[in-house]
C-alpha positions as MATLAB code, in Angstrom:
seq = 'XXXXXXXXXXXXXXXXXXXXXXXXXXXXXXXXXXXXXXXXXXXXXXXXXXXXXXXXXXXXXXXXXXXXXXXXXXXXXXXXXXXXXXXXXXXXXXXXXXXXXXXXXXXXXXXXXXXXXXXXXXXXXXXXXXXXXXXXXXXXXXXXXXXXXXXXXXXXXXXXXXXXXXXXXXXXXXXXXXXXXXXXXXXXXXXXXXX';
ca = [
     116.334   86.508  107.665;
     114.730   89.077  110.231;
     114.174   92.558  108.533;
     114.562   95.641  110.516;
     111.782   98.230  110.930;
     112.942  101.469  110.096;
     112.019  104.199  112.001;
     111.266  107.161  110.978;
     112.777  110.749  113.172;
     115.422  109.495  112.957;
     115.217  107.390  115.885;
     118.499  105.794  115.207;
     120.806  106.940  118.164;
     120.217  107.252  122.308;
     121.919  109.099  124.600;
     120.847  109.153  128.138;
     120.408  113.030  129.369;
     118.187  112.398  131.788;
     116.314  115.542  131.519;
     114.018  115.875  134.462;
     111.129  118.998  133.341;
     108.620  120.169  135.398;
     106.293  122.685  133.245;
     106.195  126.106  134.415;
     105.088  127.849  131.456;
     102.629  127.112  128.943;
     101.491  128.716  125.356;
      98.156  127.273  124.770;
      97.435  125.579  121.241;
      95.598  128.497  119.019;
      91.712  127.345  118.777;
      90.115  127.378  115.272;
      86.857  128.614  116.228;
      88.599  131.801  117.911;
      89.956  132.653  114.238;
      87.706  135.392  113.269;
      89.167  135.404  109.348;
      89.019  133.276  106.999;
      92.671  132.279  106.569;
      92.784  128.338  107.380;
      96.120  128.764  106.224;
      97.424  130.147  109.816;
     100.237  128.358  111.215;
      99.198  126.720  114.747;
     102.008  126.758  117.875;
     101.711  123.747  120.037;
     101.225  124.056  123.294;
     104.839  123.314  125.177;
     106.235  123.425  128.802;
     109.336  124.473  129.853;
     111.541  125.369  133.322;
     113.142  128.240  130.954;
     112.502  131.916  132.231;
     111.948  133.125  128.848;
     111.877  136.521  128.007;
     109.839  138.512  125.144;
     112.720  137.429  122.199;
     113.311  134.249  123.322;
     108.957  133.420  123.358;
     109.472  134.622  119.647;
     111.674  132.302  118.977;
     110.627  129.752  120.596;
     106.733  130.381  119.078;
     108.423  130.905  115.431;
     110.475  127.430  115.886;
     107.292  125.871  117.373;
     105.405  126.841  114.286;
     108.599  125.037  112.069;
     107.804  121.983  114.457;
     104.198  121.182  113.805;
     104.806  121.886  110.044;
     107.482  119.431  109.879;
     105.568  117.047  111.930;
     102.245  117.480  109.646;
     103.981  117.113  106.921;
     105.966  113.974  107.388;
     102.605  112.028  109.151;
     100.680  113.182  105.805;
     103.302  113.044  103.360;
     104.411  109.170  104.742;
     100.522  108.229  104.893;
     100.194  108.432  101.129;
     100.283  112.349  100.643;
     102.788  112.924   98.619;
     102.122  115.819   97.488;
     103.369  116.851  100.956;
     107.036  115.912   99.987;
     107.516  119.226   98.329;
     106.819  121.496  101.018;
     109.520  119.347  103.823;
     111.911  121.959  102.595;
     108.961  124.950  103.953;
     109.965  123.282  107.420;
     113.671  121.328  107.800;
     117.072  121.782  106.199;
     120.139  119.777  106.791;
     120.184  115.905  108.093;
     116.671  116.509  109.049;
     115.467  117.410  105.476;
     117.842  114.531  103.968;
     116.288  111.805  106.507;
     112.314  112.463  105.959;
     112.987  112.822  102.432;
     114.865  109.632  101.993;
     111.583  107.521  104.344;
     109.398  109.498  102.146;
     110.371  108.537   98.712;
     110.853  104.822  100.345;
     107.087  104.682  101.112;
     106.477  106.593   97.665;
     108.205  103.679   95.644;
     106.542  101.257   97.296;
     109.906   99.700   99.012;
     108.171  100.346  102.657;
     104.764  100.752  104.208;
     103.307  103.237  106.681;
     100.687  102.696  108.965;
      99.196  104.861  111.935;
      99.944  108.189  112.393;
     102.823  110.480  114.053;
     101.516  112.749  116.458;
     103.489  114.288  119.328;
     102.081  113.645  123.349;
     104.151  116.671  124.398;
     106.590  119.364  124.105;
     109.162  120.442  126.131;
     111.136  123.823  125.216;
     114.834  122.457  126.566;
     117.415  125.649  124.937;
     117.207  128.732  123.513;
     119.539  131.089  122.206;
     117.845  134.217  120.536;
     120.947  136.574  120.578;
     119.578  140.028  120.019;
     120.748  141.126  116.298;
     122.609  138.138  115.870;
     119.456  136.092  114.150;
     121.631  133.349  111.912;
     122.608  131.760  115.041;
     119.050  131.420  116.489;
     118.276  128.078  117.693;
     115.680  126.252  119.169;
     116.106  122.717  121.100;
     112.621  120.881  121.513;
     112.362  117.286  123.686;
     108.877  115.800  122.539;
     107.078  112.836  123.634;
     106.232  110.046  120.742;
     104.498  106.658  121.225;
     106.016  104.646  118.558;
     103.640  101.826  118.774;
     101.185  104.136  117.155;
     102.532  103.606  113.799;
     105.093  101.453  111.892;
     107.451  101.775  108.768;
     107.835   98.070  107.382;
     109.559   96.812  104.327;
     106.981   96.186  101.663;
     104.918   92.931  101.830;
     105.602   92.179  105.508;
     103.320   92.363  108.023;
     103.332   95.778  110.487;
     105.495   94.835  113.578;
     104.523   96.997  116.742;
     107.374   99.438  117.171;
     109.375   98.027  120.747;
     110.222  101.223  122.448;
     106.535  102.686  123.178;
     106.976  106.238  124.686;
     110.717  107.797  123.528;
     111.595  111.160  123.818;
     112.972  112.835  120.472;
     115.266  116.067  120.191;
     114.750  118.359  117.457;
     117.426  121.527  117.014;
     115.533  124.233  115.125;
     117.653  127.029  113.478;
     116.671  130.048  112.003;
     117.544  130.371  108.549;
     116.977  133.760  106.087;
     114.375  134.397  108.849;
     112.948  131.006  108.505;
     112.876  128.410  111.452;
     113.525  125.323  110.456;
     114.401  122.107  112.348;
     117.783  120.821  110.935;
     118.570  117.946  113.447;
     116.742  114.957  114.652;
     117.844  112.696  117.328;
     116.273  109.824  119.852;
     116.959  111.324  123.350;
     115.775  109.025  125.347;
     113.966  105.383  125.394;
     111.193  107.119  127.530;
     109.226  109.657  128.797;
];
């Protein structure tokens, strides 16, 4: 009987957008070294692209949301390599199917009922949507296409041997909304087979 490899974001569904991006803005990853305190608890924002013309509300909520990102994204790659301890802050950083899906692959790998190997680690970001509406801050959102190579880890029922993950390089969507003024991603879906 062939098992299937679960994998995890929720790369369960594909829709073919066709989003064509060519970067014309970019935030620059904070640097470490530059932090003059001694805080090491300082939330990083990814470095992204985007064609949007963004204006000084919508960077905000695009940096807050970005922040929400790498959390979520730390979290899970620690949390499913054996950190469990990580499992109680995916709420700091998702809500919604999101939350329910990384909790469910985390508790699998917890048991024991799957293995994790490798590690999750986005090649790139692309800021697709925003909609920061002035006082309106409930309905918020965020929409971030990012690059994953999927053969870089793999999520395999226990006691079978790791199977290479066959799409390679897919591009994932993640909605972040901002909650109680909290960004935090709340959907997860495969955009496309590629990127």
């Amino acid at each position: 009987m062939a098992l299937a490899v679960t994998l995890p974001l929720a790369l369960t569904a594909c829709e073919d957008h066709s989003p064509v991006a060519a970067p014309t803005s970019t935030l620059p990853a904070q640097d470490p070294a530059d932090d003059s305190s001694s805080e090491t608890d300082k939330p990083s924002i990814p470095e992204y692209d985007t064609e949007l013309d963004l204006n000084d509300e919508e960077k905000e909520a695009v940096e807050g949301a970005l922040v929400a990102f790498e959390g979520f994204v730390s979290s899970i790659d620690s949390a499913y390599s054996g950190d469990f301890d990580q499992i109680a802050k995916f709420p700091e950083f998702a809500r919604g199917d999101a939350l329910v899906s990384i909790q469910e692959e985390a508790e699998s790998v917890r048991s024991g009922a799957t293995d994790f190997e490798g590690h999750i680690e986005p090649i790139s970001v692309d800021v697709f949507d925003v909609s920061a509406p002035g006082n309106s801050k409930e309905s918020s959102s965020v929409i971030l296409h990012f690059c994953v190579d999927t053969s870089n880890w793999s999520m395999t029922p226990a006691g079978n041997s790791p199977t290479s993950n066959p799409d390679g390089k897919v591009t994932m969507e993640h909605q972040i909304l901002l909650e109680d003024e909290t960004w935090k991603v709340d959907q997860q879906d495969l955009w496309e087979r590629k990127c």
